[in-house]
Residue frames relative to the residue before (quaternion, step in Angstrom):
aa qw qx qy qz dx dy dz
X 1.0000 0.0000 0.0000 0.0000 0.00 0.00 0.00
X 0.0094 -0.7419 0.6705 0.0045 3.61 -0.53 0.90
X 0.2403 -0.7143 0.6525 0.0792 3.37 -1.40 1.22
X 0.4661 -0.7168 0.5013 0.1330 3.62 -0.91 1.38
X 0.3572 -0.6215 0.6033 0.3496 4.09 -0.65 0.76
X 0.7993 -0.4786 0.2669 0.2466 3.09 -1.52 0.62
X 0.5361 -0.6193 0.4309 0.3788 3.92 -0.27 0.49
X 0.0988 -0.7405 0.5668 0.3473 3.94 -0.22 0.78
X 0.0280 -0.7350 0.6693 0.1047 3.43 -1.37 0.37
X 0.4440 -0.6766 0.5119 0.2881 3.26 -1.23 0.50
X 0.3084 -0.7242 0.6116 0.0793 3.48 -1.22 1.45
X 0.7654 -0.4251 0.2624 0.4057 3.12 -1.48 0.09
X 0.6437 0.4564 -0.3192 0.5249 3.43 1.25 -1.41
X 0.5747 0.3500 -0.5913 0.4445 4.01 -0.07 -0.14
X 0.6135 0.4585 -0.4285 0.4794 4.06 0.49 -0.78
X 0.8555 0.3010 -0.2401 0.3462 3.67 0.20 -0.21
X 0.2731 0.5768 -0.4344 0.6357 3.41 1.82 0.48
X 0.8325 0.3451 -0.2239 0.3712 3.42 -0.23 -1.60
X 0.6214 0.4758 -0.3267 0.5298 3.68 0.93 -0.27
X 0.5951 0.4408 -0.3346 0.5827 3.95 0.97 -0.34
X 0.8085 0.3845 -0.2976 0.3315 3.60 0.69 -0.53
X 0.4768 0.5989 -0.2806 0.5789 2.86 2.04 -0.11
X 0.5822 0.5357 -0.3660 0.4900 3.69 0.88 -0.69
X 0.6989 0.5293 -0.2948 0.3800 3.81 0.81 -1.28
X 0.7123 0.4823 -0.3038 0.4096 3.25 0.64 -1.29
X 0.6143 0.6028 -0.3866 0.3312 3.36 1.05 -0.89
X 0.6064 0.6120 -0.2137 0.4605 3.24 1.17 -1.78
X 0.7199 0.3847 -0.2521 0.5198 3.49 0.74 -0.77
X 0.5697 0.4829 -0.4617 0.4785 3.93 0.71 -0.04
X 0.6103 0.6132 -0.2384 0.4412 3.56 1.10 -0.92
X 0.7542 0.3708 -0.1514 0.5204 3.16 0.39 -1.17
X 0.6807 0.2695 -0.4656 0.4973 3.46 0.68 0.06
X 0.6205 0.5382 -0.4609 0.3360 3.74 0.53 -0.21
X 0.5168 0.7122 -0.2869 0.3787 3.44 1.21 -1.05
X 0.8608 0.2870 0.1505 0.3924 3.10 0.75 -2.34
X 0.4272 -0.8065 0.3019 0.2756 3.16 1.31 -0.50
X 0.6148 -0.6513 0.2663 0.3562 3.41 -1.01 0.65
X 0.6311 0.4682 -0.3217 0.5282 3.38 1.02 -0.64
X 0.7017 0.3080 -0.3215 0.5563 4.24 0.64 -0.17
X 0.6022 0.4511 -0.6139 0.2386 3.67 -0.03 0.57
X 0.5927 -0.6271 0.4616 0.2059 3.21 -1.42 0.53
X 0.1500 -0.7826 0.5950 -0.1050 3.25 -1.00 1.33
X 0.5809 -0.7240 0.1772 0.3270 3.05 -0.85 0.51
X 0.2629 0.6611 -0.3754 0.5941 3.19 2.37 -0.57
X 0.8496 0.3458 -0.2772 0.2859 3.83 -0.22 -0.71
X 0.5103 0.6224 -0.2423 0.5417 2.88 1.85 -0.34
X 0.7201 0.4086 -0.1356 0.5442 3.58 0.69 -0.99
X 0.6253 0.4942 -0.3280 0.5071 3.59 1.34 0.28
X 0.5560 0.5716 -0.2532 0.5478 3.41 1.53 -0.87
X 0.6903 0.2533 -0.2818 0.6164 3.78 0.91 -0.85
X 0.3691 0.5143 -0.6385 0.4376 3.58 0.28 1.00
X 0.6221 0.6685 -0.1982 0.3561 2.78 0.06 -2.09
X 0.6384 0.5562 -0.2153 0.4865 3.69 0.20 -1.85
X 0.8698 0.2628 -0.1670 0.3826 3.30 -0.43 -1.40
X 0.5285 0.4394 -0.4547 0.5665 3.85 1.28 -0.52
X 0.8232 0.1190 -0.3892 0.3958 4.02 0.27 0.43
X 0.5408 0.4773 -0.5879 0.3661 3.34 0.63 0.87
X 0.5199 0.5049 -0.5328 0.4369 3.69 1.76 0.00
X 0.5810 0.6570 -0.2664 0.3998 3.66 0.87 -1.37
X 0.7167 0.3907 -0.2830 0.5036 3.62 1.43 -0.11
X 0.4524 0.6473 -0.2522 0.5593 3.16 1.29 -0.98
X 0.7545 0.3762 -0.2453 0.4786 3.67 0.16 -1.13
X 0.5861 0.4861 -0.3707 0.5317 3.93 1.09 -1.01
X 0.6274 0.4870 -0.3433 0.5014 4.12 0.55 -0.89
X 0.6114 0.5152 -0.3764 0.4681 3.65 0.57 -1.02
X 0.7282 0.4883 -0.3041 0.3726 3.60 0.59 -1.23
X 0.4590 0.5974 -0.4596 0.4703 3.57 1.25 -1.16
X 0.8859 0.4097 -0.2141 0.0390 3.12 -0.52 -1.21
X 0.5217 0.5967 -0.1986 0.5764 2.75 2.12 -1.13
X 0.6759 0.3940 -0.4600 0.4199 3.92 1.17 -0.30
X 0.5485 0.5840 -0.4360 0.4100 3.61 1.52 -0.84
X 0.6274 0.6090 -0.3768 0.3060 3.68 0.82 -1.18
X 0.5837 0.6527 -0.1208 0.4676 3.36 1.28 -1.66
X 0.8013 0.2443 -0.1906 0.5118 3.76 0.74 -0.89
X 0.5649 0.4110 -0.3846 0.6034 3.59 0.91 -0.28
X 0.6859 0.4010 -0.4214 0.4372 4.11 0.56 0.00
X 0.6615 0.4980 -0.2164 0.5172 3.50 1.40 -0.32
X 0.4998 0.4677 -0.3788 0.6228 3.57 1.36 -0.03
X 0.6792 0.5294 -0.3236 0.3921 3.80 0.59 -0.88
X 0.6203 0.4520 -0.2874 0.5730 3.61 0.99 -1.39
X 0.6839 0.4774 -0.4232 0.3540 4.30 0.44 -0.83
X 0.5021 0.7605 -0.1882 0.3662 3.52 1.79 -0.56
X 0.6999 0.2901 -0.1708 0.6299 2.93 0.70 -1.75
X 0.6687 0.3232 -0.4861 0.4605 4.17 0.26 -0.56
X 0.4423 0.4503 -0.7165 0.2969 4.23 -0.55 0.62
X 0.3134 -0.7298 0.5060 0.3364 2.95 -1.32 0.04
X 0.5169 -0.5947 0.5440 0.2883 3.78 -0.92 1.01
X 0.2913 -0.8830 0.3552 -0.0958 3.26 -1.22 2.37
């Protein structure tokens, strides 16, 4: 008596895998033809851009930091020229 493995059939989700992977590859044949090899996005290029980003949101951060520390500095030096007049 030999017992056969189950019959493979194709379900809905192998039909909808294979139609998403068909959708991707396409999208990706497109998008390079459109855009070109040298402008598509990779993740290396991606992960260089969110360098980039964050070295000028420090590079601002640091320019705001100054502002303030000169505003702090001149609005403490207007106070000290205050208290040393002399009251007429």
């Amino acid at each position: 008596m030999s017992t056969a493995g189950p019959n493979p059939s194709i379900g809905l989700t192998t039909i909808s895998r294979t139609v998403a992977s068909l959708a991707v590859g396409v999208v990706h044949t497109v998008e390079r033809a459109v855009i070109g090899e040298g402008r598509m996005r990779t993740a290396r290029g991606n992960a260089w851009e969110a360098v980039c980003a964050d070295r000028a949101r420090a590079d601002r951060r640091a320019e705001l930091d100054r502002l303030v520390a000169e505003l702090a500095a001149a609005r403490a030096a207007a106070r000290r020229s205050r208290e040393r007049q002399p009251v007429s």
